[in-house]
Structures are given as structure tokens and as C-alpha cells.
C-alpha positions as CSV (number, residue, x, y, z in Angstrom):
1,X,140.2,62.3,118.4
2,X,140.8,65.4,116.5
3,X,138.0,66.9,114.4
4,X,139.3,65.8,110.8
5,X,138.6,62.3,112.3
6,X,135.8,63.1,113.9
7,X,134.3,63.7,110.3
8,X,135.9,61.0,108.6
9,X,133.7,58.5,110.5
10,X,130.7,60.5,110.0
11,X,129.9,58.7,106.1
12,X,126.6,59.1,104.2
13,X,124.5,56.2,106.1
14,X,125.4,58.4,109.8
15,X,124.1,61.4,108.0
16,X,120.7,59.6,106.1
17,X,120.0,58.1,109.6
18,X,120.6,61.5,111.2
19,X,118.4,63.2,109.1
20,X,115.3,60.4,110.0
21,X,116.0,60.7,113.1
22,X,115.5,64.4,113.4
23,X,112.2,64.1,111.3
24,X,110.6,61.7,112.8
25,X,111.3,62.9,116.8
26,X,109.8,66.4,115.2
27,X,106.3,64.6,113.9
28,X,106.7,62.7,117.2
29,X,106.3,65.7,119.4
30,X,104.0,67.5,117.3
31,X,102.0,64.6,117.0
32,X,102.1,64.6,120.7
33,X,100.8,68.2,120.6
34,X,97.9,67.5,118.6
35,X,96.6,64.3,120.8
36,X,96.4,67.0,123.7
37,X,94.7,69.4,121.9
38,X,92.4,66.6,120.3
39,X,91.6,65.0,124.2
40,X,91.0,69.0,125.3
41,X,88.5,69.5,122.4
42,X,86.7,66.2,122.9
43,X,86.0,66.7,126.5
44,X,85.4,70.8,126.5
45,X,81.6,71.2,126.0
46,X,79.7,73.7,127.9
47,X,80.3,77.2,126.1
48,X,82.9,79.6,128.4
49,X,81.2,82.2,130.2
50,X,82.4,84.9,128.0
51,X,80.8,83.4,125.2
52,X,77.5,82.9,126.1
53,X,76.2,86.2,124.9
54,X,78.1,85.5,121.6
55,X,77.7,81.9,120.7
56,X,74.7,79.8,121.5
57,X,75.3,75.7,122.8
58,X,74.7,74.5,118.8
59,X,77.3,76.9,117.0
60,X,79.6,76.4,120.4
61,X,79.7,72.7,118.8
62,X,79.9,73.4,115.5
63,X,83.0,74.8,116.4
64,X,84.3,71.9,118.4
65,X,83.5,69.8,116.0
66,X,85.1,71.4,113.2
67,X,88.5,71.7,115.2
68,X,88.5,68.1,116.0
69,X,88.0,67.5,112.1
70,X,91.3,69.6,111.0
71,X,92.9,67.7,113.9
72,X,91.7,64.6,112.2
73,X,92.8,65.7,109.1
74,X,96.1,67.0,110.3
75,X,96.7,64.0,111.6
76,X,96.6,62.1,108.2
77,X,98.3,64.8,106.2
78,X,101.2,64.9,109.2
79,X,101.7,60.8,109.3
80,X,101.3,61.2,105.3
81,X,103.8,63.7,104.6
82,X,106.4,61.9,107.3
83,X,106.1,58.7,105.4
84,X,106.7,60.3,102.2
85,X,109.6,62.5,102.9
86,X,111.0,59.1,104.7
87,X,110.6,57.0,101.5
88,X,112.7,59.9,99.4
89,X,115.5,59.9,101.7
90,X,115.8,56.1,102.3
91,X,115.4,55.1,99.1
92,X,117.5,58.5,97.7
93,X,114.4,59.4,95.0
94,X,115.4,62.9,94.3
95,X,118.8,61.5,92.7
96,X,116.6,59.8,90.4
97,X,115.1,62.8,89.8
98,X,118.3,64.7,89.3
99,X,119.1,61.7,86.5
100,X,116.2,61.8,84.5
101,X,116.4,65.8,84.9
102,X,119.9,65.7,83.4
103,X,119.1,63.2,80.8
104,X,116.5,65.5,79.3
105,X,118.2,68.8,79.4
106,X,119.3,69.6,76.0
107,X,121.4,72.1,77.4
108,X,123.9,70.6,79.7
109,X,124.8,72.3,82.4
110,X,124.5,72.6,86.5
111,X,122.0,75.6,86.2
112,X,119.6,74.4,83.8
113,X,119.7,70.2,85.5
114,X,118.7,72.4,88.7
115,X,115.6,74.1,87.6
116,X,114.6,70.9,85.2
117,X,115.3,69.1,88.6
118,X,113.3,71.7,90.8
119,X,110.6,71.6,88.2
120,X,110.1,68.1,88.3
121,X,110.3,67.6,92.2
122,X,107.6,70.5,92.8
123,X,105.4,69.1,90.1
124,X,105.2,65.5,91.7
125,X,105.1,67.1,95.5
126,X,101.9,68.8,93.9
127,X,100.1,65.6,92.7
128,X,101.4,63.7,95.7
129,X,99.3,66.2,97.7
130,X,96.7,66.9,95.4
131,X,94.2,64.4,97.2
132,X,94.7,65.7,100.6
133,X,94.0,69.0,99.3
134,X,90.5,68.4,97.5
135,X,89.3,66.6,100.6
136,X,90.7,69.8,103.0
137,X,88.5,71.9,100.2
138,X,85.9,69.9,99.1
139,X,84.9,67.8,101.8
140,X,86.2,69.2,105.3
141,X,85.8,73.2,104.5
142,X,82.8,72.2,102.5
143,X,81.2,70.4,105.7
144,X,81.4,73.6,107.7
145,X,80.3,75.9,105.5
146,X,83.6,77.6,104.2
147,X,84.2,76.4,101.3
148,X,82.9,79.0,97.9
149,X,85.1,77.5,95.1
150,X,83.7,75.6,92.0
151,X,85.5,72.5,91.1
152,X,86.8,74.7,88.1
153,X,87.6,77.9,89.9
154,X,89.7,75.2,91.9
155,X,92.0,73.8,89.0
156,X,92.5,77.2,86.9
157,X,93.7,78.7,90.6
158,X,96.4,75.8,91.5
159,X,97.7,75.9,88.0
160,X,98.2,79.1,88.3
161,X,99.5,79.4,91.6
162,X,101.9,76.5,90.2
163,X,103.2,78.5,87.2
164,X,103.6,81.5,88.7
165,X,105.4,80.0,91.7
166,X,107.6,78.1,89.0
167,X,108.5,81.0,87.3
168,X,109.7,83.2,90.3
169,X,111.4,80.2,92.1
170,X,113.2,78.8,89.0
171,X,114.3,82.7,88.2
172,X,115.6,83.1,91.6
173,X,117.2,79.9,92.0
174,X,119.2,80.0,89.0
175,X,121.0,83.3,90.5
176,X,121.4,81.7,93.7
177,X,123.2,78.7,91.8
178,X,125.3,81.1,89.4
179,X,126.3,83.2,93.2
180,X,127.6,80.2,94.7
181,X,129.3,78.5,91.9
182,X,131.3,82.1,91.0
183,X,131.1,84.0,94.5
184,X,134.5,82.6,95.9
185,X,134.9,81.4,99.4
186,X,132.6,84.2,100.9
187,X,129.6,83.3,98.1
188,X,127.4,83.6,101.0
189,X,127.8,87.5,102.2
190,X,126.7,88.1,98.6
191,X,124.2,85.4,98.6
192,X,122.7,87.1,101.5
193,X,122.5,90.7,99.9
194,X,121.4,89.3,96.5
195,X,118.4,87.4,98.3
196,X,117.9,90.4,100.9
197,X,116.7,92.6,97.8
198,X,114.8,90.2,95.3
199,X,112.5,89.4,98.9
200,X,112.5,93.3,99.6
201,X,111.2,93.6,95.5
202,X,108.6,90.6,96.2
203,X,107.4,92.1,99.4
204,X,106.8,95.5,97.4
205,X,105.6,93.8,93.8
206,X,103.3,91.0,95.4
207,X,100.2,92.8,96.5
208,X,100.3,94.9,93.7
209,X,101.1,92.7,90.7
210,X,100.6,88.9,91.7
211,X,98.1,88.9,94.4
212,X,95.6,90.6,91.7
213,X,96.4,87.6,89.3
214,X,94.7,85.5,92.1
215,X,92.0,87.5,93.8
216,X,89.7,90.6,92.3
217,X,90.9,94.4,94.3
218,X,87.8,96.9,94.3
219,X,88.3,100.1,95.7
220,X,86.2,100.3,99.0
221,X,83.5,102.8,97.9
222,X,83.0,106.1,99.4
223,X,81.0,106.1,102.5
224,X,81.4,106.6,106.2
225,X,83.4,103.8,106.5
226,X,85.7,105.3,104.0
227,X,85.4,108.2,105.4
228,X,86.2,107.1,109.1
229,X,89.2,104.6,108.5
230,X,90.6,107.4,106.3
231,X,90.0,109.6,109.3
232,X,92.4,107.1,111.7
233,X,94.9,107.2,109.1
234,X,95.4,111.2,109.2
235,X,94.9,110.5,113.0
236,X,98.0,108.5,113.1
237,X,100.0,110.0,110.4
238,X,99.5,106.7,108.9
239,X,100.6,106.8,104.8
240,X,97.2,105.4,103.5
241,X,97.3,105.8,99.2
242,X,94.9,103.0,98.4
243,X,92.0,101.5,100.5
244,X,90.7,98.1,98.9
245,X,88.2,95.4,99.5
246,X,89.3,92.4,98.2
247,X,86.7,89.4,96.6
248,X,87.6,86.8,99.4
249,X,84.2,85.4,99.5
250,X,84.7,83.8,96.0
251,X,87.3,81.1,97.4
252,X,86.1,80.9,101.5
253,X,84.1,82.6,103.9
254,X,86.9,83.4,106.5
255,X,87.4,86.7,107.3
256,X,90.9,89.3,107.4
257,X,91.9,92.7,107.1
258,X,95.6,93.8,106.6
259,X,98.1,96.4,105.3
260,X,100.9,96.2,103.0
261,X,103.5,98.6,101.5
262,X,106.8,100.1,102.0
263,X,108.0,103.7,103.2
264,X,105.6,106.5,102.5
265,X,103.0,104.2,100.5
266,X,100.5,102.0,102.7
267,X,97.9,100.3,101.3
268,X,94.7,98.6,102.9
269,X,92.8,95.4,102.1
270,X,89.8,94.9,103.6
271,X,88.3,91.1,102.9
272,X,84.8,91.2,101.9
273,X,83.6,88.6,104.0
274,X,85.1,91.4,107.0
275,X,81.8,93.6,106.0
276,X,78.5,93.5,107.8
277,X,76.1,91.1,106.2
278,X,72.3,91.0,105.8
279,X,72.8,87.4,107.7
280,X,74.6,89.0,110.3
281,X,77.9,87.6,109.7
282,X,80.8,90.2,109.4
283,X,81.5,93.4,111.3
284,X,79.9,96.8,112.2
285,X,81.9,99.8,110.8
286,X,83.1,100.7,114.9
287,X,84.6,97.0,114.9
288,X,86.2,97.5,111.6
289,X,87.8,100.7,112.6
290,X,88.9,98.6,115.7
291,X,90.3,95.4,114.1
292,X,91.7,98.2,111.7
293,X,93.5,100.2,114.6
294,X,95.0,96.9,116.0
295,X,96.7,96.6,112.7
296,X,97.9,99.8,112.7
297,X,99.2,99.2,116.2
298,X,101.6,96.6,114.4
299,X,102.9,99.6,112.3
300,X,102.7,101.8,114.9
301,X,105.2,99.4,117.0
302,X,107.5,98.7,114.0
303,X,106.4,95.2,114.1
304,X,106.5,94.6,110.2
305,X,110.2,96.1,110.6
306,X,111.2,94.4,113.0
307,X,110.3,91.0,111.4
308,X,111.7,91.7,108.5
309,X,115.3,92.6,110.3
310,X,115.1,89.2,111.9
311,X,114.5,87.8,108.2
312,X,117.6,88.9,107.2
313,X,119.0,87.8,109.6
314,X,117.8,84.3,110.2
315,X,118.7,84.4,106.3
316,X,122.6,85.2,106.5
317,X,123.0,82.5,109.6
318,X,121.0,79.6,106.9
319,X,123.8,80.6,104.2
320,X,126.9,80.9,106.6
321,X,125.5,77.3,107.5
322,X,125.3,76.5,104.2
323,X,128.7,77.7,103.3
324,X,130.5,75.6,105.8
325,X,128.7,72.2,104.8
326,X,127.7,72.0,101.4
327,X,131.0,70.9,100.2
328,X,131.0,67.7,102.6
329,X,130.1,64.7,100.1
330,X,128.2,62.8,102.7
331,X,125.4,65.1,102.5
332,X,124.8,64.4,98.8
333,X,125.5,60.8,99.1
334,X,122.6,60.7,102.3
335,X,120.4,61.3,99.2
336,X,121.8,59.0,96.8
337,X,124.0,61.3,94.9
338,X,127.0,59.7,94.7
339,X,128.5,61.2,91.6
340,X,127.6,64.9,91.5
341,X,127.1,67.5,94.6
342,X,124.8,70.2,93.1
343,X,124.8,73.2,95.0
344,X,121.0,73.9,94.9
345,X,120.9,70.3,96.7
346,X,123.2,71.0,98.5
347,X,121.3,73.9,100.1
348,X,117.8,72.3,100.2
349,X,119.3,69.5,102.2
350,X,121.2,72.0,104.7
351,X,118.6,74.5,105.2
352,X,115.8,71.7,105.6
353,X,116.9,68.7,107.2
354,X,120.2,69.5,108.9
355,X,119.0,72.4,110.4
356,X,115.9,71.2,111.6
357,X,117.0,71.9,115.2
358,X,117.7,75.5,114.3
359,X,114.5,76.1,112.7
360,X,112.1,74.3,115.2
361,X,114.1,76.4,117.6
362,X,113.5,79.5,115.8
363,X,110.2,78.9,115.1
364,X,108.8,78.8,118.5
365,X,110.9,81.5,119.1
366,X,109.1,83.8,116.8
367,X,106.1,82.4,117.7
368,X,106.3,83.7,121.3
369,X,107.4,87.5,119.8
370,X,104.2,87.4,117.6
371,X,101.9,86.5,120.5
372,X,103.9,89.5,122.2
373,X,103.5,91.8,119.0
374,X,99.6,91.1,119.0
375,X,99.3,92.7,122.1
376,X,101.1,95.4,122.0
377,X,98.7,95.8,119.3
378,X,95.5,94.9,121.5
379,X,96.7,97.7,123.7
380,X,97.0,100.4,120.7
381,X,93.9,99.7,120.0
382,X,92.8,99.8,123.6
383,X,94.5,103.7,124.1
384,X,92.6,104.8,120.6
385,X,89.5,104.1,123.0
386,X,88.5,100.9,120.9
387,X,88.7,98.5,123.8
388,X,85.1,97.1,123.8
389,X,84.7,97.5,119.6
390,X,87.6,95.3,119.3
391,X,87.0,92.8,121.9
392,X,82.8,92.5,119.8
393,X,85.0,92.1,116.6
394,X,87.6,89.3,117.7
395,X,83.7,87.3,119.4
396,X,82.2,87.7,116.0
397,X,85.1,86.6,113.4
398,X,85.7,84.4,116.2
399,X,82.0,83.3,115.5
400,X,82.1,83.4,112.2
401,X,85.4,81.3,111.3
402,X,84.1,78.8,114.2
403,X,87.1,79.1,116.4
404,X,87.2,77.1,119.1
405,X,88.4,79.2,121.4
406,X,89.4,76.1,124.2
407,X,93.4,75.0,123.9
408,X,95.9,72.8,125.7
409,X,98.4,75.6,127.2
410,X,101.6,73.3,125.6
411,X,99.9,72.9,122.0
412,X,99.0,76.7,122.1
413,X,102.4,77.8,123.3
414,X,103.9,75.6,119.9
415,X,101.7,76.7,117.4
416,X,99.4,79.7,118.0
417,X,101.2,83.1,117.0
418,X,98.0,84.6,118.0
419,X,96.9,84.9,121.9
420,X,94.0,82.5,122.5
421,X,91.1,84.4,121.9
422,X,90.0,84.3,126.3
423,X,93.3,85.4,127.6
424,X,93.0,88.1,124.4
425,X,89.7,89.1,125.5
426,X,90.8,88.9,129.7
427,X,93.5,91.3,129.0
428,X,91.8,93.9,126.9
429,X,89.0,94.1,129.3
430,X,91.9,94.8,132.0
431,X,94.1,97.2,130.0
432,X,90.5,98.5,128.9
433,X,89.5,99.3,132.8
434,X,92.7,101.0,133.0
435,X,92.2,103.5,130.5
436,X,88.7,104.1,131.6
């Protein structure tokens, strides 16, 4: 049987069932996951040796209790979301959506149906999850201590996270739609370079213009720790212009530090939860410096580079995909569109559902390199001389965001792009001997 009838026999009922199929076996195993990390946090109680100097029996199950709630809760959202996005595919809701989209577009046309279309979908995805979310916020972070937001710090935040999110996606979307519709048969090579520089802009404009729309940037004042991290910097040549702390503590008590910028202009954010506190939570300036120099090890190593060239890349494979299969009607008709095949559903349905093999693939793929980029960092850190700083800072944010630091090897491998925190601590203390 030759190929041509190979896809002849392949009509829009193969394809729906396809695309349930390779849902529901990826909520199966990650379900699967999640029971072995649940039945590991259940029976793990006495506190690991390593620990003990760190985090007393009561906060040990604080912390085990708090990861068997978000496994709890991920649980529900997981079964939730399956369920939904099964009920939209069966019962093809998003061509309803396209119809009423169309019906109230006063300008008719492909481009403007899309973004009426995209509008409408995102805005009912939102509600739909709108629940869940209050309870992760209001109930589950607020059990444990994390939660800072007021109920109306909480709605003036989503709406505009919404709008803003509207407003870049519906602006990018319509030039992906005009691209494809007048790019020719190799629409996708300049797909690719027209999406390669609005997420090089975004990566640049984002700290500086949107994140501030969200979260209050102070400069951190001067002082010896101003002093000393903007020592490390000259140390390492690094191209430090701005050094910030940012109001974290207004929204959750977690803790992070980070860097962002392109070229010759880095810029440091500093969270400031991540600061010593009279309660003892937070860091010492020494573990700063050290959490500081393990990001720095990330620049140092290319790392931010190097993800971003695999970006790309993983980008142009999604769209050469995309280019061979968007014209096949089956595809739309999976989803109940029967009369129209617009391109932007076209390319939801490719890059989300038909290549779900690809990017489950590709996910745990990436996971494993960031698990390898983190310690290449550990063991930047480690030759700066910040070996034992570092390992005191990963114990106390450990502490403070009660991490439990016990996981099933197989549920760790899938999801955790950061080294559990005792083989992180087991081979700094070895790469720290070393240098000794």
C-alpha cells in the first residue's frame, strides 16, 4: 500500500481518536509518577541525616505535608484538565467557538476570526481554571504560610496578566497568520526568523518593561552587600549595569535570585524574601554571594546561550512539522471544522496534540541538560571557594520554601530540572573536598 493510500484511510475520526489516545497515555504515566512520589512522601518520616542540624522533626513535616497537598492538588487539576481538554476534542467545542467568533467579527476576514477566536478560547480557559487557582492561592499556599496576596491584589493581577498576555499574543499571532497565508511553500523558514526575533525582543523588553507592570524593582541600596556582589561581578568580568531587589514578598514568601539581559548589559534581581530576616528566614550576605556565584556559573558556562540555540531550534523543527501537515483536512475535521482550515488551528493542533510524542520527548530531554547545567554551576560556585556558603543557602531556602527534599528516583528523573537537593548537597561537599 503506497503512501497516498496510506493517508486516504487515515479520516478525521482516526485522527480525533489518535489525539485521545496520546493524551490520555501521557496523564496516565504522569499520573503514575505522582502515585510514587505520593507513596514515597507518605512513608518517609524521620528527617535525613543531613538535615538534622537544619530542620527540626515538626518543620521536617510541615514539609511532607505540604508536598503531599500539591500532589493532592495536582492530582485534581491533572484528572481536571484531562477531562476538559477531552470534552473539547470529542465534542469539537473550539469550532463552535470559531462560529460564534466569525459571526461577531464585523470585519470578515481569516486574521481578525483568529484573534476574536483566540480571545474567546483563552478567556473561557481562564474561568474554567479560575477555581483551581483560588484554592492553589487561597487555601493550599495559604495553609502553609506562603500565600501574601489580598483577595484584591489577586483580581487587579490576573486581569492584568490577562490583557497584557492578550495583547502580545493576539499581536504576534496575527503576523504569524499573515506569514503563512502569503509566505509561499517555504512560509515556515520565514516563520522561524520572524518568531526567532519578536522572542529575542521579548527576552530583552520583559524584565525591563512588563515584569515592572507586575512587581515593584528597587535598586538594592548601597551597602556591603552591594558592595561585595558588585565585587564578584568585576571578579568575573561579569557586565553588571543594574542590581535590583524586587517586592516578591507582596504576592508569596518563596524565595529566588536571577539574572537577565543581553550582550554587554546584565542585570540582577535579587527577591526580597532572599534577604536575611529578623525571623531568621532568608540568607546571610556570604550565602547570597554564593547562590549569586552559582548563577553566574550559568553565564559563565553559556548556559542561557545555549538554551536559547536549542529554542530555535526546537522552533524551526515545530514549523517544518507544521508545514507538512497543516494542509491535511482531517486535522481540522478531528475538531469539528469541517468547512474552514484556519491556519492558526491548524498550528495549535500540530504543535500541541500531534506532536505530543515529540515534546514529551524533548521535554525530558531538556530536563536531564538542566540537571547537568545546575551543576556545572554548583561546581563554579565550588572553585570561587563558596562550597560550604552555598551548600547553608540551598538548607535554608530549602527550609524556608518547605521542600521536601525525599523523591522517587523515576518521578525526579521526569520532572525535576533541579538536582534533588541531597545528591546536590553530596556532590558539593565532594567537589568541595577536592578543592580544599
Amino acid at each position: 500500500m503506497d503512501t497516498s493510500n496510506i493517508i486516504n484511510i487515515i479520516d478525521d475520526t482516526v485522527v480525533k481518536n489518535g489525539i485521545l489516545i496520546l493524551l490520555w497515555l501521557e496523564f496516565m504515566w504522569e499520573t503514575y509518577l505522582s502515585i510514587r512520589q505520593f507513596k514515597k512522601a507518605q512513608s518517609a518520616t524521620e528527617v535525613p541525616e543531613v538535615l538534622r542540624k537544619v530542620v527540626n522533626k515538626d518543620e521536617f513535616e510541615k514539609a511532607r505535608q505540604y508536598s503531599l497537598a500539591k500532589l493532592k492538588f495536582g492530582f485534581v487539576k491533572d484528572t481536571h484538565g484531562i477531562i476538559i481538554t477531552s470534552l473539547i476534542i470529542y465534542y469539537g467545542i473550539l469550532a463552535y467557538f470559531w462560529d460564534f467568533s466569525d459571526s461577531v467579527n464585523p470585519v470578515k476576514g481569516e486574521v481578525t476570526t483568529s484573534c476574536i477566536w483566540l480571545f474567546v478560547v483563552t478567556l473561557v480557559s481562564t474561568i474554567i481554571d479560575l477555581p483551581l487557582t483560588i484554592y492553589h492561592t487561597f487555601v493550599l499556599e495559604e495553609k502553609f504560610g506562603f500565600n501574601k496576596q489580598t483577595a484584591g491584589f489577586f483580581v487587579w493581577d490576573k486581569v492584568k496578566a490577562f490583557f497584557v498576555n492578550q495583547i502580545i499574543t493576539l499581536s504576534i499571532s496575527s503576523l504569524i497568520i499573515v506569514i503563512i497565508k502569503s509566505g509561499g511553500p517555504y512560509f515556515f523558514i520565514w516563520l522561524w526568523l520572524v518568531v526567532c526575533i519578536i522572542s529575542m525582543i521579548l527576552l530583552t523588553i520583559y524584565p525591563a518593561v512588563i515584569a515592572p507592570l507586575f512587581d515593584k524593582y528597587t535598586p538594592l541600596p548601597e551597602g556591603k552587600l552591594r558592595s561585595e556582589i558588585e565585587a564578584l561581578a568585576s571578579q568575573l568580568k561579569f557586565p553588571l549595569t543594574q542590581l535590583y531587589v524586587v517586592e516578591g514578598s507582596k504576592r508569596s514568601s518563596h524565595s529566588n535570585a536571577y539574572f537577565y539581559g543581553l550582550f554587554n548589559s546584565k542585570r540582577i534581581v535579587l527577591f526580597d524574601t532572599l534577604l536575611a530576616k529578623d525571623d531568621g528566614t532568608g540568607c546571610q550576605d556570604d550565602e547570597i554571594l554564593a547562590v549569586l556565584s552559582h548563577e553566574l556559573g550559568h553565564w559563565s558556562h553559556s548556559h542561557i546561550i545555549k538554551n536559547l540555540v536549542l529554542m530555535q531550534i526546537n522552533l524551526f523543527l515545530m514549523f517544518l512539522g507544521f508545514s507538512v501537515l497543516f494542509k491535511y483536512p482531517p486535522l481540522y475535521e478531528a475538531l469539528g471544522f469541517y468547512n474552514v482550515k484556519p491556519v492558526l488551528v491548524g498550528l495549535f493542533v500540530v504543535c500541541t496534540y500531534v506532536m505530543i510524542p515529540y515534546n514529551t520527548l524533548l521535554s525530558f530531554l531538556m530536563t536531564c541538560l538542566s540537571r547537568r547545567f545546575e551543576f556545572q554551576a554548583d561546581n563554579f560556585a565550588v572553585r570561587l571557594g563558596k562550597s560550604e556558603p552555598l551548600e547553608r543557602a540551598l538548607l535554608k531556602l530549602n527550609k524556608d520554601n518547605l521542600g521536601f527534599p525525599i523523591n522517587d528516583r523515576l518521578y525526579s528523573a521526569w520532572y525535576h530540572s533541579h538536582p534533588p537537593l541531597l545528591e546536590r548537597i553530596s556532590v558539593l561537599r565532594e567537589s568541595g573536598g577536592k578543592t580544599k
